[in-house]
N, C-alpha and C positions, 0 to 999 in steps of 0.2 A: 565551531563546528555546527554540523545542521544535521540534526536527524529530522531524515525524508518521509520515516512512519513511523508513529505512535500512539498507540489506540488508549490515550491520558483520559479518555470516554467512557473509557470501561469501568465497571462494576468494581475491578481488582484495585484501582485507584479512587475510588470513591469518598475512602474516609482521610487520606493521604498526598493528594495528588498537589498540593502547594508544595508538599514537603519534596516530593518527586522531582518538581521545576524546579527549587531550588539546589538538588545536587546537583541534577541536569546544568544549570549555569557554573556552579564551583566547580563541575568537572572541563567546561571548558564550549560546553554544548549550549547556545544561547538564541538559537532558532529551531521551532519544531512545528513539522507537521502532522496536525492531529487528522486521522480519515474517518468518515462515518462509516456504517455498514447497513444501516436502517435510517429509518427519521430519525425516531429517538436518538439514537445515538451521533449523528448529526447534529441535531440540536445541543446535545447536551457539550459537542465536540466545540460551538462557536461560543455557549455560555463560558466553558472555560477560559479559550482563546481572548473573548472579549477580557475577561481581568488580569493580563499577561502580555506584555510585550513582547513580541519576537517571535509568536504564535499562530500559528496558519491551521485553515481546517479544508478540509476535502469531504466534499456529502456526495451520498450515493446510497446505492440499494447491493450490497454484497450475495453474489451468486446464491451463496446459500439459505441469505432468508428471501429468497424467490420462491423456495420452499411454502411461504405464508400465500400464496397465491393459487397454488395448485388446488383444482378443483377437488381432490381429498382433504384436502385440512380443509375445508371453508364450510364446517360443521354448525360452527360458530359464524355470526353475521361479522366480517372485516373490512377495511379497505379493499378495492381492489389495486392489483399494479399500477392501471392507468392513475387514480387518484394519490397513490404513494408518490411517485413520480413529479406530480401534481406540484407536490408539498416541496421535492427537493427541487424543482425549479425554480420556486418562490424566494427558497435558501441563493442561490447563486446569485443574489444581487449585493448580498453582505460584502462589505469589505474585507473583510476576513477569510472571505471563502475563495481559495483560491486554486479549485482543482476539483475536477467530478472524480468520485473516486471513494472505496476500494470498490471496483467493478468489474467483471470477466465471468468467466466460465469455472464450472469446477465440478467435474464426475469424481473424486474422492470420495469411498465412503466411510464416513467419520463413525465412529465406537460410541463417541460423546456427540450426540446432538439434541437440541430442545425440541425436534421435530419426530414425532412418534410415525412409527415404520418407514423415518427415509431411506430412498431407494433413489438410484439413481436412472430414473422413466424416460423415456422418450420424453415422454410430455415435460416431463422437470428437463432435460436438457432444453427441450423448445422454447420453451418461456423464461432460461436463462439467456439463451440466442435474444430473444427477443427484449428483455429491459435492458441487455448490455446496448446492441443497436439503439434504444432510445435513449440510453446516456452518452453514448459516444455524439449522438444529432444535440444534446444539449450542451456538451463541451464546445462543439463546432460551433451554436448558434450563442454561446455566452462568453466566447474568445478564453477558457477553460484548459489546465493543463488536463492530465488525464491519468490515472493511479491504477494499473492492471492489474486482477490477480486471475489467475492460472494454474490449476492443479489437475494434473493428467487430460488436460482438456488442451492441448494443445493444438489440434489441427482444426478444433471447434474456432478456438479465437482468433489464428492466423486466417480462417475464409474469412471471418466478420471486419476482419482488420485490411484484409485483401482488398473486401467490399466498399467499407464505407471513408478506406484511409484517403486524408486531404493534406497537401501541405502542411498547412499550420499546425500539424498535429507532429511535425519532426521539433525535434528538442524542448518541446511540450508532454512528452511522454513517456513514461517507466513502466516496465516487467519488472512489478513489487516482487522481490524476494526470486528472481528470477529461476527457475528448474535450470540446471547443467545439462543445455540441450545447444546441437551446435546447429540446427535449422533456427532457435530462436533467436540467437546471436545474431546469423547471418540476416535473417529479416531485421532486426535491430540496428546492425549496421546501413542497410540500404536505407530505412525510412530515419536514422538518427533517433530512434529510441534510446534513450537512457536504461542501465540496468542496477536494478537494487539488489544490496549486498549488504546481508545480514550474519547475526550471532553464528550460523551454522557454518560459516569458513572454518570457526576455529575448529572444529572437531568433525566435518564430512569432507574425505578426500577425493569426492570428486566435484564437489562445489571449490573447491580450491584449485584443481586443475583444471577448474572452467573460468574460474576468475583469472588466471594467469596470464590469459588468453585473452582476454576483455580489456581493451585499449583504456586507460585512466580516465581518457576524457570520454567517453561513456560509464562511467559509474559514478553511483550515489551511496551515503548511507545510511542506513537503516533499522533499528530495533527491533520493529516489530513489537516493541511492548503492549503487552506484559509475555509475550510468547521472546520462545527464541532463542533463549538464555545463552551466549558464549561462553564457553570454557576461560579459566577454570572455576569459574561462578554454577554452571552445570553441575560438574561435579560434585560441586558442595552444597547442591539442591537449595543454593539463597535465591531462590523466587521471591516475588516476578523479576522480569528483567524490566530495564526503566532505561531511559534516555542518556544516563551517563556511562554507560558503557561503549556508547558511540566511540571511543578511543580504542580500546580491546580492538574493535572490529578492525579500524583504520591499521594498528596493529599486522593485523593479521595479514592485510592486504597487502602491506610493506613487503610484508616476509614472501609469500609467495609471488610478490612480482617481484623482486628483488631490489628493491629501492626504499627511501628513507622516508619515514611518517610524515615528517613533515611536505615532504612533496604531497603525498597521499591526500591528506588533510586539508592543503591549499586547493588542489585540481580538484576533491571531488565537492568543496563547499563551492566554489565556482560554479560548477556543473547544476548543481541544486538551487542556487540563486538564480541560475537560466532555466532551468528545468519550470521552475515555479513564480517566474518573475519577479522574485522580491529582493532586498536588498541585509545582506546579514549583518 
Protein backbone atom coordinates (compact mmCIF):
# COMPACT_ATOMS: atom_id res chain seq x y z
CA UNK A 1 0.00 0.00 0.00
CA UNK A 2 1.07 3.70 -0.44
CA UNK A 3 0.18 6.42 1.84
CA UNK A 4 -0.18 9.46 -0.51
CA UNK A 5 0.40 11.98 2.80
CA UNK A 6 2.53 11.95 5.65
CA UNK A 7 3.75 14.76 7.38
CA UNK A 8 6.98 11.92 8.97
CA UNK A 9 8.53 15.84 9.15
CA UNK A 10 6.78 16.75 11.73
CA UNK A 11 7.81 17.64 15.23
CA UNK A 12 5.31 14.81 16.59
CA UNK A 13 7.71 12.08 14.97
CA UNK A 14 10.76 13.45 15.85
CA UNK A 15 12.16 11.31 18.44
CA UNK A 16 10.20 8.11 16.69
CA UNK A 17 9.89 8.25 13.23
CA UNK A 18 12.26 4.94 12.32
CA UNK A 19 10.03 3.27 14.67
CA UNK A 20 6.80 4.89 12.60
CA UNK A 21 8.40 3.45 9.16
CA UNK A 22 8.81 0.50 10.44
CA UNK A 23 5.13 -0.49 11.44
CA UNK A 24 4.29 1.35 8.46
CA UNK A 25 6.10 -1.60 6.37
CA UNK A 26 4.86 -4.61 8.96
CA UNK A 27 1.44 -3.10 8.37
CA UNK A 28 1.68 -3.59 4.75
CA UNK A 29 2.35 0.12 3.77
CA UNK A 30 5.87 0.20 2.09
CA UNK A 31 5.77 3.48 -0.04
CA UNK A 32 5.03 7.05 1.46
CA UNK A 33 4.72 10.47 0.66
CA UNK A 34 6.24 12.83 2.86
CA UNK A 35 4.78 16.81 1.92
CA UNK A 36 6.56 19.89 3.31
CA UNK A 37 4.69 22.96 4.44
CA UNK A 38 7.71 25.27 4.75
CA UNK A 39 11.51 25.03 3.91
CA UNK A 40 12.22 23.66 6.98
CA UNK A 41 10.04 21.28 6.89
CA UNK A 42 10.84 20.22 3.29
CA UNK A 43 14.11 19.80 4.02
CA UNK A 44 13.76 17.92 6.94
CA UNK A 45 10.93 15.79 4.71
CA UNK A 46 14.11 14.63 2.04
CA UNK A 47 16.60 14.19 5.06
CA UNK A 48 14.34 11.46 6.10
CA UNK A 49 13.36 10.11 2.77
CA UNK A 50 17.05 10.12 1.91
CA UNK A 51 17.73 7.09 4.72
CA UNK A 52 14.47 4.92 3.56
CA UNK A 53 13.56 3.22 0.68
CA UNK A 54 10.22 3.53 -0.66
CA UNK A 55 10.05 7.25 0.43
CA UNK A 56 8.98 10.26 -1.53
CA UNK A 57 8.84 14.04 -0.45
CA UNK A 58 6.66 16.85 -1.90
CA UNK A 59 8.05 20.67 -0.90
CA UNK A 60 6.07 23.53 -0.80
CA UNK A 61 5.07 26.55 1.06
CA UNK A 62 1.50 25.65 2.88
CA UNK A 63 -1.24 28.40 2.58
CA UNK A 64 -0.94 28.83 6.07
CA UNK A 65 2.55 29.72 6.72
CA UNK A 66 1.97 32.60 3.87
CA UNK A 67 0.93 33.86 7.13
CA UNK A 68 5.08 34.69 7.64
CA UNK A 69 4.91 36.92 4.73
CA UNK A 70 2.20 39.33 5.53
CA UNK A 71 3.31 42.67 5.86
CA UNK A 72 2.04 42.47 9.95
CA UNK A 73 4.24 39.66 11.05
CA UNK A 74 7.47 41.16 9.26
CA UNK A 75 8.27 42.97 12.78
CA UNK A 76 11.09 40.90 12.75
CA UNK A 77 13.65 40.99 9.72
CA UNK A 78 12.55 37.39 7.45
CA UNK A 79 12.66 35.96 4.19
CA UNK A 80 10.56 37.17 1.85
CA UNK A 81 7.93 34.88 -0.33
CA UNK A 82 9.89 35.40 -3.38
CA UNK A 83 13.14 34.21 -1.70
CA UNK A 84 11.36 31.18 0.30
CA UNK A 85 10.24 30.00 -3.05
CA UNK A 86 13.62 30.66 -4.07
CA UNK A 87 14.87 27.75 -1.85
CA UNK A 88 12.07 25.21 -2.77
CA UNK A 89 12.85 25.58 -6.34
CA UNK A 90 16.47 24.65 -5.72
CA UNK A 91 14.76 21.50 -3.56
CA UNK A 92 12.94 20.00 -6.91
CA UNK A 93 15.98 18.89 -8.43
CA UNK A 94 16.38 16.03 -5.78
CA UNK A 95 15.51 12.70 -6.78
CA UNK A 96 13.36 12.20 -4.13
CA UNK A 97 11.36 15.12 -4.67
CA UNK A 98 8.71 14.10 -6.39
CA UNK A 99 5.67 16.62 -6.12
CA UNK A 100 5.15 20.45 -5.26
CA UNK A 101 3.10 20.35 -2.50
CA UNK A 102 0.97 20.86 0.35
CA UNK A 103 -0.11 23.90 -1.45
CA UNK A 104 -3.65 25.87 -2.03
CA UNK A 105 -5.78 28.15 -0.26
CA UNK A 106 -7.22 28.20 2.99
CA UNK A 107 -9.75 30.90 4.75
CA UNK A 108 -10.14 28.52 7.98
CA UNK A 109 -9.70 30.07 10.95
CA UNK A 110 -7.73 27.79 13.13
CA UNK A 111 -8.05 28.16 17.44
CA UNK A 112 -4.42 26.87 17.35
CA UNK A 113 -1.99 28.75 15.38
CA UNK A 114 1.76 29.85 15.76
CA UNK A 115 0.75 32.99 14.10
CA UNK A 116 -0.42 35.94 16.63
CA UNK A 117 -3.79 37.73 15.52
CA UNK A 118 -4.48 35.43 12.45
CA UNK A 119 -7.09 36.66 10.61
CA UNK A 120 -8.22 35.70 7.52
CA UNK A 121 -7.36 39.69 5.34
CA UNK A 122 -7.86 40.30 2.16
CA UNK A 123 -4.36 40.64 1.84
CA UNK A 124 -3.63 37.05 3.53
CA UNK A 125 -6.01 35.72 0.99
CA UNK A 126 -4.09 37.62 -1.86
CA UNK A 127 -0.75 36.39 -1.25
CA UNK A 128 -1.97 32.95 -0.69
CA UNK A 129 -3.52 33.38 -4.46
CA UNK A 130 -0.36 34.38 -5.28
CA UNK A 131 2.55 31.62 -3.99
CA UNK A 132 -0.07 28.98 -4.90
CA UNK A 133 0.08 30.49 -8.73
CA UNK A 134 3.94 30.45 -8.28
CA UNK A 135 3.90 26.74 -7.18
CA UNK A 136 1.61 25.53 -9.48
CA UNK A 137 4.29 27.58 -12.59
CA UNK A 138 6.96 25.48 -10.84
CA UNK A 139 5.24 22.07 -10.94
CA UNK A 140 4.57 22.96 -14.69
CA UNK A 141 8.23 24.15 -15.41
CA UNK A 142 9.88 20.98 -13.26
CA UNK A 143 7.41 18.28 -14.89
CA UNK A 144 6.05 17.95 -10.83
CA UNK A 145 2.97 16.13 -9.62
CA UNK A 146 0.99 18.49 -7.47
CA UNK A 147 -0.49 18.07 -3.66
CA UNK A 148 -3.72 20.42 -3.11
CA UNK A 149 -4.85 21.62 0.11
CA UNK A 150 -8.17 23.41 0.38
CA UNK A 151 -10.15 24.49 3.26
CA UNK A 152 -13.42 26.63 2.86
CA UNK A 153 -11.49 28.21 0.10
CA UNK A 154 -13.01 26.59 -2.49
CA UNK A 155 -13.93 28.92 -5.34
CA UNK A 156 -10.56 30.80 -4.53
CA UNK A 157 -8.72 27.55 -5.83
CA UNK A 158 -11.10 26.43 -8.62
CA UNK A 159 -10.41 30.24 -10.46
CA UNK A 160 -6.53 29.77 -9.92
CA UNK A 161 -6.83 26.22 -11.22
CA UNK A 162 -9.41 27.58 -13.99
CA UNK A 163 -6.50 29.98 -14.80
CA UNK A 164 -3.39 28.34 -14.90
CA UNK A 165 -4.60 24.48 -15.41
CA UNK A 166 -2.37 22.76 -18.37
CA UNK A 167 -2.65 19.16 -19.45
CA UNK A 168 -0.04 17.59 -17.79
CA UNK A 169 -1.29 18.46 -14.73
CA UNK A 170 -4.34 15.67 -15.38
CA UNK A 171 -3.49 12.46 -13.32
CA UNK A 172 -0.56 14.51 -11.75
CA UNK A 173 -2.81 15.95 -9.40
CA UNK A 174 -4.73 15.44 -5.80
CA UNK A 175 -7.44 17.34 -3.61
CA UNK A 176 -5.43 16.19 -0.37
CA UNK A 177 -7.96 15.22 1.90
CA UNK A 178 -10.57 16.21 -0.37
CA UNK A 179 -14.09 18.65 1.34
CA UNK A 180 -17.49 16.58 0.31
CA UNK A 181 -18.22 19.00 -2.35
CA UNK A 182 -19.92 17.94 -5.60
CA UNK A 183 -18.56 21.18 -7.73
CA UNK A 184 -15.04 19.56 -6.64
CA UNK A 185 -15.64 16.23 -7.82
CA UNK A 186 -17.08 17.47 -10.92
CA UNK A 187 -13.92 19.60 -11.76
CA UNK A 188 -11.80 16.63 -10.74
CA UNK A 189 -13.46 14.46 -12.99
CA UNK A 190 -13.19 16.73 -16.06
CA UNK A 191 -9.33 17.61 -15.55
CA UNK A 192 -8.68 13.85 -14.05
CA UNK A 193 -7.60 14.87 -10.62
CA UNK A 194 -7.18 12.33 -8.24
CA UNK A 195 -8.89 12.58 -4.80
CA UNK A 196 -7.55 12.00 -1.26
CA UNK A 197 -9.25 9.94 1.27
CA UNK A 198 -8.28 9.99 4.69
CA UNK A 199 -8.99 8.78 8.67
CA UNK A 200 -12.30 10.86 8.46
CA UNK A 201 -14.43 8.27 6.40
CA UNK A 202 -14.54 6.30 9.30
CA UNK A 203 -16.57 8.49 11.50
CA UNK A 204 -18.03 11.68 9.15
CA UNK A 205 -21.07 10.78 7.22
CA UNK A 206 -20.98 12.85 4.80
CA UNK A 207 -17.35 12.24 3.71
CA UNK A 208 -18.61 8.78 3.24
CA UNK A 209 -21.49 9.65 1.05
CA UNK A 210 -19.19 11.63 -0.97
CA UNK A 211 -16.70 8.91 -1.25
CA UNK A 212 -19.35 6.50 -2.46
CA UNK A 213 -19.72 8.50 -5.32
CA UNK A 214 -15.99 8.95 -6.31
CA UNK A 215 -15.23 6.33 -9.01
CA UNK A 216 -12.12 4.03 -7.53
CA UNK A 217 -9.94 5.01 -10.17
CA UNK A 218 -9.74 8.49 -8.87
CA UNK A 219 -8.84 7.83 -5.34
CA UNK A 220 -5.77 7.71 -3.24
CA UNK A 221 -4.79 7.01 0.20
CA UNK A 222 -3.99 8.97 2.86
CA UNK A 223 -3.16 9.69 6.59
CA UNK A 224 -2.60 12.72 6.88
CA UNK A 225 -0.30 11.95 9.80
CA UNK A 226 -0.01 12.78 12.62
CA UNK A 227 -3.62 14.35 12.09
CA UNK A 228 -6.73 12.50 11.14
CA UNK A 229 -6.86 9.68 13.30
CA UNK A 230 -9.62 6.84 11.97
CA UNK A 231 -11.82 5.36 14.23
CA UNK A 232 -11.77 3.21 16.40
CA UNK A 233 -8.16 4.47 17.23
CA UNK A 234 -10.07 8.21 17.67
CA UNK A 235 -11.85 6.91 20.12
CA UNK A 236 -9.43 5.70 22.11
CA UNK A 237 -7.38 9.00 21.82
CA UNK A 238 -4.11 6.65 20.65
CA UNK A 239 -2.55 9.62 18.95
CA UNK A 240 -0.92 10.44 16.59
CA UNK A 241 -2.20 8.71 13.68
CA UNK A 242 0.99 7.09 11.49
CA UNK A 243 1.16 5.49 8.15
CA UNK A 244 -0.16 2.05 9.28
CA UNK A 245 -3.46 2.59 9.47
CA UNK A 246 -3.63 3.16 5.70
CA UNK A 247 -5.54 -0.30 5.97
CA UNK A 248 -8.61 0.98 8.41
CA UNK A 249 -8.98 3.68 5.86
CA UNK A 250 -8.92 1.28 2.60
CA UNK A 251 -11.36 -0.60 4.98
CA UNK A 252 -13.55 1.86 5.07
CA UNK A 253 -13.79 2.61 1.48
CA UNK A 254 -14.75 -1.22 0.81
CA UNK A 255 -17.63 -0.67 3.11
CA UNK A 256 -19.13 2.28 1.60
CA UNK A 257 -18.60 1.53 -1.99
CA UNK A 258 -19.58 -1.91 -1.50
CA UNK A 259 -16.77 -3.96 -2.62
CA UNK A 260 -13.88 -6.08 -1.44
CA UNK A 261 -10.35 -4.51 0.18
CA UNK A 262 -8.57 -6.03 -1.82
CA UNK A 263 -9.89 -4.59 -4.97
CA UNK A 264 -9.64 -1.26 -3.04
CA UNK A 265 -6.06 -1.69 -2.08
CA UNK A 266 -4.95 -2.79 -5.77
CA UNK A 267 -6.77 0.30 -7.72
CA UNK A 268 -6.03 2.93 -5.39
CA UNK A 269 -1.98 1.94 -5.11
CA UNK A 270 -2.09 1.89 -8.97
CA UNK A 271 -3.61 5.19 -8.94
CA UNK A 272 -0.84 6.66 -6.52
CA UNK A 273 2.05 5.13 -8.56
CA UNK A 274 0.47 7.32 -11.65
CA UNK A 275 -0.42 10.01 -9.56
CA UNK A 276 3.33 10.39 -8.53
CA UNK A 277 5.31 8.37 -11.03
CA UNK A 278 6.98 6.04 -8.98
CA UNK A 279 7.14 2.55 -8.98
CA UNK A 280 5.79 0.67 -5.52
Amino acid sequence: MIDTHCHLNFKRFKKNVDDVIQRAHDAGVHTMIIPGTDVKSSLRAIEIAEQHEGLYVAVGIHPHHVANYLSTSLQNPKPSYEEELAKIETLLAHPKVVAVGEVGVDKHVYEETVYHNYAISPEFVSLQRTVLKKQIQLALEFNKSLILHNRDAKEDLLQILRELWDPSLSNRTVFHCCEADQELLTFAKERKIMIGVDGDITYDRDKQEFIRHVPLSMLVLETDSPYLLPEPYRSQKAYPNEPCHISTIAQEVARVQNTDVNIVIEETTLNASRLFNISN
